[in-house]
N, C-alpha and C positions, 0 to 999 in steps of 0.2 A: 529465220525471219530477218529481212533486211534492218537494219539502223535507222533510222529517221535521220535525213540530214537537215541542217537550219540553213536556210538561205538568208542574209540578210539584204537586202536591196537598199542604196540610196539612189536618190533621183526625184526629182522638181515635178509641177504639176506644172507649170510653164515651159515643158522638153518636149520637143517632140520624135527627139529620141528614144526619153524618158516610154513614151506611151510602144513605139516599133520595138525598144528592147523586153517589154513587158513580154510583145504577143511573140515575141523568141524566144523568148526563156521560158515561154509557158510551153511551146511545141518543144523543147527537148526534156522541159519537164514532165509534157505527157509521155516522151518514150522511154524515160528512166521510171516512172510510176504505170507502164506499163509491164512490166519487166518486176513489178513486186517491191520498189523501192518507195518510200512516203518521206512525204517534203513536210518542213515548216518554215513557214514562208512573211519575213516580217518586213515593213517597209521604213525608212527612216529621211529624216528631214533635208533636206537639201537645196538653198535657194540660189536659182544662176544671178538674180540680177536681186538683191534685198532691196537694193535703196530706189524700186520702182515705186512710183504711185497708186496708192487701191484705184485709183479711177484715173487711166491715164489715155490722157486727150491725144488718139490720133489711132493709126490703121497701126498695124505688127508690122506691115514696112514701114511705116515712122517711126517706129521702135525702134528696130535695128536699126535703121539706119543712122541713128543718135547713138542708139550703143554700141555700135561695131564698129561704125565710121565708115562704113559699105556705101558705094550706091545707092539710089536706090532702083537701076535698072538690074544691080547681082541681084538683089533682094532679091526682089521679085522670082529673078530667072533661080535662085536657090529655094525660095519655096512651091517655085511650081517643080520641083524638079521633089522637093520631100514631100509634095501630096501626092505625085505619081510613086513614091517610094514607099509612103504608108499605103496606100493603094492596093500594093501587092501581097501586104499583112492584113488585107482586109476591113481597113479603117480607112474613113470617110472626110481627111482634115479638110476645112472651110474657114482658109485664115483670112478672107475676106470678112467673116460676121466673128474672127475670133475678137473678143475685148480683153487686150492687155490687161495686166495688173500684178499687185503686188500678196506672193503666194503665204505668206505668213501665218495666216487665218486657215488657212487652206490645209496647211501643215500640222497644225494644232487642233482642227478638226479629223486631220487621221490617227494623231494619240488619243482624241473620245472614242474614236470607231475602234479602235485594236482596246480600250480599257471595257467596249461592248463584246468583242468577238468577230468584228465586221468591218476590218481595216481595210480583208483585200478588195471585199465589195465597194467599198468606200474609194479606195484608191481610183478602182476600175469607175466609180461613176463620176468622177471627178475628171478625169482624165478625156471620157468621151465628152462632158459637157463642155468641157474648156476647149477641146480643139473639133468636134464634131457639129456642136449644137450653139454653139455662141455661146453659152450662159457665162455670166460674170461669175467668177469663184474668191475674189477677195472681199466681199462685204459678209457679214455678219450672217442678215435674213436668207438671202439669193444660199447659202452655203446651209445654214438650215432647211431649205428646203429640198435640195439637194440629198440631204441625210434623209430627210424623211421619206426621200424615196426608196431608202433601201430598208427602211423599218425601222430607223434611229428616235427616239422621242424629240421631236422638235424644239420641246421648251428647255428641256435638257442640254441641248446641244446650244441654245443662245446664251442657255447661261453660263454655260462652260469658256463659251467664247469670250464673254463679256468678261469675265474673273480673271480670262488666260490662265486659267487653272493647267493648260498642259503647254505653256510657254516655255517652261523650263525644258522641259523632254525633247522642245524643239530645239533647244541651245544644247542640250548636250548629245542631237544629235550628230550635231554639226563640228562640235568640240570632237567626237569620236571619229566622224573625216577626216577632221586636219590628224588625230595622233594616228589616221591609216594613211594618213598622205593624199585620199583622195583630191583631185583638183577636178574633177569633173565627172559628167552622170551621163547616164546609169553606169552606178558600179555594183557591183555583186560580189558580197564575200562569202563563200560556203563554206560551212563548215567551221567558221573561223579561221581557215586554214590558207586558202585559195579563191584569188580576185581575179575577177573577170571583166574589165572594164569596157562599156563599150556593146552597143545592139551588136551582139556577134551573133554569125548563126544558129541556129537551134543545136548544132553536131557539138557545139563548141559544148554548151551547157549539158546538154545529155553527158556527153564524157570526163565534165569535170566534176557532176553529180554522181555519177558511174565509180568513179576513183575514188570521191569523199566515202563513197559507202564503203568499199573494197577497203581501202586503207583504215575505217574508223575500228 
């Protein structure tokens, strides 16, 4: 019987790397769990831009183009070039109806989902609504209802937010990057052992899941 390997993932709800390295790492994780191998799979906090605004006034090319100092005719030509990218992982980005914002709340609503059992469903509906469906993901209610779409108790989930009951989990997420050195998302550690930084191919993950197990 194969080992169970742990995956741990960092990565933002504001990446839309974050969201292509997801649907990668899950194709080579189905061909190492097809193969008799079992994942455990945990997500942790990650934010590219902290000091954004929950409600911030202007398009995702106004965004960038404040935070990068780009263009904004790259902008532009760099995200039509990453929706034809997410495109071919079968994901739908619409960063014309995406609404920026600041992912904090967002972060701390996936340590309530993983203290339920339903982090990766959580991850996953968070991820499509922010870059697929437009929905805001930094407010409070918009994020409860969100959860309740995947079976999370609504009232639950406001008041957890409101307490920041899981604020802490999200600082010492983050605390746990910097002592791995990460500077940037998605990174993936398996195993404890072995980092994978970066939407790499599926081959990539299949084989380094392959080797966690062999080696544990």
């Amino acid at each position: 019987m194969s080992p169970t390997v742990k995956v741990d993932i960092w990565s933002d709800i504001a990446c839309p790397w974050c969201f292509v390295g997801k649907r990668r790492f899950e194709a080579g994780a189905a061909e190492f769990t097809a193969g008799g191998g079992t994942l455990k799979v945990e997500f942790h906090s990650f934010e590219l831009a902290p000091d954004t605004p929950v409600d911030f006034d202007g398009s995702e090319v106004d965004f960038l183009v404040s935070h990068k100092g780009m263009p904004a005719a790259q902008v532009t030509q760099m995200l039509a070039q990453m929706t034809e990218l997410a495109a071919a992982e079968g994901l739908a980005y619409d960063f014309d109806a995406l609404q920026h914002t600041n992912t904090v709340k967002a972060h701390e609503l996936l340590h309530f989902a993983k203290s339920k059992g339903k982090q990766v469903e959580m991850k996953e509906r968070l991820l499509a609504a922010y870059f697929e469906e437009g929905r805001h993901v930094g407010r409070t209610d918009d994020l409860a209802d969100l959860a309740a779409e995947i079976g999370l108790d609504r009232d639950e989930v406001v008041e957890a937010l409101k307490s920041e009951e899981f604020l802490p989990a999200v600082r010492a997420d983050k605390e746990q990057a910097i002592a791995y050195g990460i500077s940037g998302v998605p990174f993936f550690v398996i195993d404890g052992r072995f980092g994978v930084s970066g939407a790499q191919n599926p081959s990539v993950f299949a084989d380094v899941l392959h080797k966690a197990a062999s080696d544990s």
